[in-house]
NUMAR-996029 format. One record per residue (C-alpha): residue number from 1; x, y, z. Coordinates in nm, 4 decimals, padded with zeros to 6 digits. Example, Ala and Ser with C-alpha at 12.3 -4.5 7.8 and 13.67 -1.06 7.14 Angstrom:
% residues 2
pos/X/Y/Z
1/01.2300/-00.4500/00.7800;
2/01.3670/-00.1060/00.7140;
***
This chain:
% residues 102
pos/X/Y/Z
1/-00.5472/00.4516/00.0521;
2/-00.2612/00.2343/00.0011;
3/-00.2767/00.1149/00.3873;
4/-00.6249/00.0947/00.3848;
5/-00.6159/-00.1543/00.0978;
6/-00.3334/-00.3382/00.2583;
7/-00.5288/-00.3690/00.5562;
8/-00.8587/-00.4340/00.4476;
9/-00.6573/-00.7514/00.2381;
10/-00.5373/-00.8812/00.5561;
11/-00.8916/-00.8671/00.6978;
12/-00.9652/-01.0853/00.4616;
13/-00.7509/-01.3282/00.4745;
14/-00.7013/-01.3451/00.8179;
15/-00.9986/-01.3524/01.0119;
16/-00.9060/-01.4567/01.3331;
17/-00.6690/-01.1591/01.3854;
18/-00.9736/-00.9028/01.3117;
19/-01.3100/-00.8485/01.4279;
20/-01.6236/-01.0077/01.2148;
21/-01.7475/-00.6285/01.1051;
22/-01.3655/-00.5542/01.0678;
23/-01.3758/-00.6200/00.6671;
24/-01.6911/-00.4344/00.5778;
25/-01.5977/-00.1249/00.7887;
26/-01.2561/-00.1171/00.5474;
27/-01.4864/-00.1368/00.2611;
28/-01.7052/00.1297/00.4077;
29/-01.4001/00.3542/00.4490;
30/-01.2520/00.3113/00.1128;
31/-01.5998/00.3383/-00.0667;
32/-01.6179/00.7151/00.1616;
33/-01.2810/00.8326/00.0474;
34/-01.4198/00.7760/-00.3033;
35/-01.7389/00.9842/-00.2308;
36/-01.5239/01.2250/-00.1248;
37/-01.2839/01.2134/-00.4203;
38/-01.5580/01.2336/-00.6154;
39/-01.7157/01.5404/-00.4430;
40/-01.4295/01.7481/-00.4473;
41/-01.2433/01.6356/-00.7641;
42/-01.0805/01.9802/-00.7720;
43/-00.8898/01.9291/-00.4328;
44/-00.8314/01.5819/-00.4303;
45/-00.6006/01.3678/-00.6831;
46/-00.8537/01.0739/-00.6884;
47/-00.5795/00.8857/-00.9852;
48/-00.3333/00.9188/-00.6550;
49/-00.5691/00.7824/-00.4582;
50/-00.7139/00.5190/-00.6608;
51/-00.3281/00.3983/-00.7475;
52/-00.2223/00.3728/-00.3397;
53/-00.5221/00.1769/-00.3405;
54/-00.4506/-00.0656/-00.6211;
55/-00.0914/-00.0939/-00.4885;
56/-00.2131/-00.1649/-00.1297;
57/-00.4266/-00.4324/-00.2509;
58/-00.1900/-00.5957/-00.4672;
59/00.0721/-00.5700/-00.1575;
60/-00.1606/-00.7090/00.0575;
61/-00.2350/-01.0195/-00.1774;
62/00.1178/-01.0569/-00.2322;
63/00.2232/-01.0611/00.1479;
64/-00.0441/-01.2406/00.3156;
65/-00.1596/-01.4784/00.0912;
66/-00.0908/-01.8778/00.1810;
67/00.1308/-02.0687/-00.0500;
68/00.4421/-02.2526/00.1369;
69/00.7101/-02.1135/-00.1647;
70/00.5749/-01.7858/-00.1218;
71/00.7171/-01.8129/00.2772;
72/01.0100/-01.9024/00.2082;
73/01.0885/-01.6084/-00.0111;
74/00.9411/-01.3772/00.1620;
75/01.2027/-01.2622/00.4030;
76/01.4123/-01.2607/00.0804;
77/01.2270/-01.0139/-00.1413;
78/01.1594/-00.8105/00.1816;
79/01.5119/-00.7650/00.2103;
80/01.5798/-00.7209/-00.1447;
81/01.3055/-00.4479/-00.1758;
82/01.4518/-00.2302/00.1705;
83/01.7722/-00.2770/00.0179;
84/01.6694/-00.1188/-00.2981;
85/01.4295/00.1023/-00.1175;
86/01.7282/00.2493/00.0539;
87/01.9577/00.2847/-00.2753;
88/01.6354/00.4914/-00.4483;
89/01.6116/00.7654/-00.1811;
90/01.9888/00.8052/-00.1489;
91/02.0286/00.8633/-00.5394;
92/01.7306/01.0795/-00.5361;
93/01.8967/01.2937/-00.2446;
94/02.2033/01.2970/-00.4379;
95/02.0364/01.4551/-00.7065;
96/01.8379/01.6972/-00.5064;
97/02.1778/01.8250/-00.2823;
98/02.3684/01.8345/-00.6493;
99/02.0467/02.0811/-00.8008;
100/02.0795/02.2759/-00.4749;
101/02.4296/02.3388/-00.5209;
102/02.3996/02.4317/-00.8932;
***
């Protein structure tokens, strides 16, 4: 949900990169994941789903939007954000190889 929200962003923004119908079939797609959420609630985490999608939105609107500042951070916070991205997953596998060996 979270790259379908991300895309379907970009669609909007940029519509010379995508297809005219490109947008509304994103829609369409989101709006079915949500029938089917709702249909079967007891296999599906639709708060999982619904918070991918509010994240891949709010991604997408922070990535792609136009405002000159904005591009000249960019490559900044992307950095910033691996960087930490990387630091997160080696302390959590820290953690899980010291609970393994406990």
């Amino acid at each position: 949900m979270g790259l379908l929200g991300f895309i379907t962003i970009a669609a909007y923004f940029d519509k010379t990169r995508y297809p005219p119908r490109y947008l509304r079939q994103m829609i369409e797609a989101i709006v079915l994941v949500g029938v089917f959420g709702l249909v079967g609630f007891a296999f599906v985490d639709n708060a999982g789903h619904f918070g991918g999608l509010l994240a891949g939105v709010f991604l997408g609107w922070l990535f792609l939007r136009k405002n000159e500042q904005w591009v000249r951070r960019k490559e900044k916070l992307l950095t910033l954000s691996g960087a930490g991205s990387v630091v997160a997953l080696g302390v959590i596998s820290a953690i899980a190889v010291y609970r393994m060996m406990v």
